[in-house]
DSSP file (Angstrom, degrees, kcal/mol; ACC not computed):
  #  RESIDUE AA STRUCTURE BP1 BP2  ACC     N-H-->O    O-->H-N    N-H-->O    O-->H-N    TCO  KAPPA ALPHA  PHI   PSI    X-CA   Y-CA   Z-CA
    1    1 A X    >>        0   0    0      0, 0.0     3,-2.4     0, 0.0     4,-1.0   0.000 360.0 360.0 360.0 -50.5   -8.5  -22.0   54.8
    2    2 A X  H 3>  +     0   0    0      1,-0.3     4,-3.5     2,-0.1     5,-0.2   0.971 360.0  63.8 -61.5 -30.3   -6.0  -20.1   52.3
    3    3 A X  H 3> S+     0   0    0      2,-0.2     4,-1.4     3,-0.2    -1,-0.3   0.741 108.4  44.2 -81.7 -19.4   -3.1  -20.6   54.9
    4    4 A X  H <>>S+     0   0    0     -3,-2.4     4,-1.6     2,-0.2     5,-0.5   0.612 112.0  49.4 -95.9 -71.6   -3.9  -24.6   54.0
    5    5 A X  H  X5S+     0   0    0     -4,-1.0     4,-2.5     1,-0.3    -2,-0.2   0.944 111.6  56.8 -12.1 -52.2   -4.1  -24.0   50.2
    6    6 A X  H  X5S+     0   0    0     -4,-3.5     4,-2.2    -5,-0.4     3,-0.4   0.972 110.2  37.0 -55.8 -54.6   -0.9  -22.3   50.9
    7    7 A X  H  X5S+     0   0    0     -4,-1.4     4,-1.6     1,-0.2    -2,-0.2   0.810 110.5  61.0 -85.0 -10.1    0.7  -25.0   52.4
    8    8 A X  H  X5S+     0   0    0     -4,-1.6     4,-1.4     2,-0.2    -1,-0.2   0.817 105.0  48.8 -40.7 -45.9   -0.8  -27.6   50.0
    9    9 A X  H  X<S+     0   0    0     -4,-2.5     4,-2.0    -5,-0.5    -2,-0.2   0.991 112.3  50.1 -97.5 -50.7    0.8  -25.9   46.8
   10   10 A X  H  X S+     0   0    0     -4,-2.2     4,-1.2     1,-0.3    -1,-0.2   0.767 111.8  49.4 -77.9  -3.2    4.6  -25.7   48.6
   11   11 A X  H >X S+     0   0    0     -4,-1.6     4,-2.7    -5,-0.2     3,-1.4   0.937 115.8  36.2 -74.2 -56.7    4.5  -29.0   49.6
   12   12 A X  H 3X S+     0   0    0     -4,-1.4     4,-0.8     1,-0.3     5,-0.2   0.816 111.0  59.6 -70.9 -15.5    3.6  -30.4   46.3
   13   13 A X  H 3X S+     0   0    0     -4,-2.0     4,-2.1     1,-0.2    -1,-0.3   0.879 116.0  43.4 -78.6 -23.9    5.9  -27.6   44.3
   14   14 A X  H <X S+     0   0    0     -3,-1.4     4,-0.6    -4,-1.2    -2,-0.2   0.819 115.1  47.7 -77.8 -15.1    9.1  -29.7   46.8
   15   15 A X  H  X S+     0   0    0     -4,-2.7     4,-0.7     2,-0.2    -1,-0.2   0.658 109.4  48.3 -97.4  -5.3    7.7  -32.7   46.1
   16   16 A X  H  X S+     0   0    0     -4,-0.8     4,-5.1    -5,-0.4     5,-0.3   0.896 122.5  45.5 -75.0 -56.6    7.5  -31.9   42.2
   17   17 A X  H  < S+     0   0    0     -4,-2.1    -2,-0.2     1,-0.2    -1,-0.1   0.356 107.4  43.6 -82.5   9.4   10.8  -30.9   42.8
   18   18 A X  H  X S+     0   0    0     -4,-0.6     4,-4.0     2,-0.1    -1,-0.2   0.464 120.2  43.0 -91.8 -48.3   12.5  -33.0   44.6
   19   19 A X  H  X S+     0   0    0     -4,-0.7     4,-1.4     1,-0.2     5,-0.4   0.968 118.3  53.4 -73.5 -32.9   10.9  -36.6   42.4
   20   20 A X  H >X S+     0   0    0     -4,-5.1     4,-2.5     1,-0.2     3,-2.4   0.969 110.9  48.5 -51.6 -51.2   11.7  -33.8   38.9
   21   21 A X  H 3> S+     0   0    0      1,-0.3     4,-2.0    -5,-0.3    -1,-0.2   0.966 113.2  45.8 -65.1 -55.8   15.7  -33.6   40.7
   22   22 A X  H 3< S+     0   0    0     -4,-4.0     4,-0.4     1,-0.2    -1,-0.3   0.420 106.4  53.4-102.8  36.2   16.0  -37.4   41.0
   23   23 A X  H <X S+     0   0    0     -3,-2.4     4,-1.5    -4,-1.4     5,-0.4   0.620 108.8  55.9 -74.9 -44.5   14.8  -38.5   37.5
   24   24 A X  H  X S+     0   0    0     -4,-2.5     4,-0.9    -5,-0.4    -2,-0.2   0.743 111.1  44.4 -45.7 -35.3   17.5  -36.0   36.4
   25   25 A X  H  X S+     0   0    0     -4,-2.0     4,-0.7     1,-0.2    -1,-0.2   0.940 113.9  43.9 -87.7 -24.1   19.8  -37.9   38.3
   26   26 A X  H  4 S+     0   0    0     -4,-0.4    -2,-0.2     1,-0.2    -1,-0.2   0.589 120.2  39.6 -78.8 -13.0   18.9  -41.3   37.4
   27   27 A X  H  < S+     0   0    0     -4,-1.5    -1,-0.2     1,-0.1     3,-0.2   0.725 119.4  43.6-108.1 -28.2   18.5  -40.8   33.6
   28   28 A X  H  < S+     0   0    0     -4,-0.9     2,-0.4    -5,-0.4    -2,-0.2   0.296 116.1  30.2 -92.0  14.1   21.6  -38.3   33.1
   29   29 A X     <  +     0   0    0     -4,-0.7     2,-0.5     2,-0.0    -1,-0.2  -0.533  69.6 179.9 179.0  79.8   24.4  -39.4   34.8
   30   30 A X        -     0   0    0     -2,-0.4    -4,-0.1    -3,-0.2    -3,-0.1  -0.855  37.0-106.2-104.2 128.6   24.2  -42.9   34.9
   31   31 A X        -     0   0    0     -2,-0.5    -2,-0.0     1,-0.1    -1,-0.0  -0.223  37.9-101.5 -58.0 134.2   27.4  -44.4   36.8
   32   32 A X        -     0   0    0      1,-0.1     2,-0.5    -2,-0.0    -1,-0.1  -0.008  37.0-117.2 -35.0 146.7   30.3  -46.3   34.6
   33   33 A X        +     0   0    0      2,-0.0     2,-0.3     0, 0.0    -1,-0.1  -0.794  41.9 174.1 -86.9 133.1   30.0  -50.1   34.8
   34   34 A X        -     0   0    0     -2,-0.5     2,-0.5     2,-0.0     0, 0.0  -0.906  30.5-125.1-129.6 169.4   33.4  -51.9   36.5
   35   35 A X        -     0   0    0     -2,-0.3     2,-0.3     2,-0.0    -2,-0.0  -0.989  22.3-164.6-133.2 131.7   34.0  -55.1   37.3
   36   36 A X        +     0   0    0     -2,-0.5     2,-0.5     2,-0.0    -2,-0.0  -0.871   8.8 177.4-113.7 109.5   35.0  -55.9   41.0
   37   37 A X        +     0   0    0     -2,-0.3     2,-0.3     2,-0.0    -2,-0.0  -0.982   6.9 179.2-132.5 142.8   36.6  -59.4   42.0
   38   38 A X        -     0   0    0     -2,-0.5    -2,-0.0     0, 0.0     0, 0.0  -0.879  33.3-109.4-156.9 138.8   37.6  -59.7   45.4
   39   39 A X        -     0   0    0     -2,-0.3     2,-0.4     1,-0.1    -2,-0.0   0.058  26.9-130.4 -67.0 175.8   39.0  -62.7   46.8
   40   40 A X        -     0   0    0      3,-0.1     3,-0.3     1,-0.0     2,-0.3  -0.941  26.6-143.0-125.5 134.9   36.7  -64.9   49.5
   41   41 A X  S    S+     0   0    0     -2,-0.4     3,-0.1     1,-0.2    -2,-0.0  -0.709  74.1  14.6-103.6 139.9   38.7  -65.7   53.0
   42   42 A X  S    S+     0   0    0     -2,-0.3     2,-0.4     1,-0.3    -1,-0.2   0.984  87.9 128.0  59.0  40.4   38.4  -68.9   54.9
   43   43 A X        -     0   0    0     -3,-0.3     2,-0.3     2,-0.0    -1,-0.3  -0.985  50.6-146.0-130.2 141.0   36.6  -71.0   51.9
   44   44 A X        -     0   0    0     -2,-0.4     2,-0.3    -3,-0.1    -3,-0.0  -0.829  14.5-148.6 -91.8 138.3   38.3  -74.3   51.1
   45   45 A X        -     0   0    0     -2,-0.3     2,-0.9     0, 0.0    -2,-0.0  -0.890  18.9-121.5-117.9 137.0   37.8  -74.8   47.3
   46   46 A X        -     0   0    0     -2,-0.3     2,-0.4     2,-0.0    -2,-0.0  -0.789  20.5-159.4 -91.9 118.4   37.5  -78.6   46.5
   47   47 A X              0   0    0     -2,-0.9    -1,-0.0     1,-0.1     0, 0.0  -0.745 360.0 360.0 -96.4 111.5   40.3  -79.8   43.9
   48   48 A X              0   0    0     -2,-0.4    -1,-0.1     0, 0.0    -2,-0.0   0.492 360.0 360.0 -93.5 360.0   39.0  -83.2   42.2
């Protein structure tokens, strides 16, 4: 029984630390915005 206890607390201390790690990334080091055009092949655009 401790040897499951055991592994009970390192999973949930990787899993603490693992969701803790990618809040860190998602809240600090949010990517620059760009704007991206890129032309569309093989569409005929209709000219009135």
């Amino acid at each position: 029984m401790p040897s499951l206890i055991r592994f009970i607390v390192v999973i949930g201390v990787l899993a603490g630390f693992v969701s803790g790690s990618l809040y860190v990334l998602a809240v600090y080091f949010e990517p620059e915005q760009k704007q991206i055009s890129t032309p569309l092949r093989n569409i005929k655009l209709k000219r009135n």
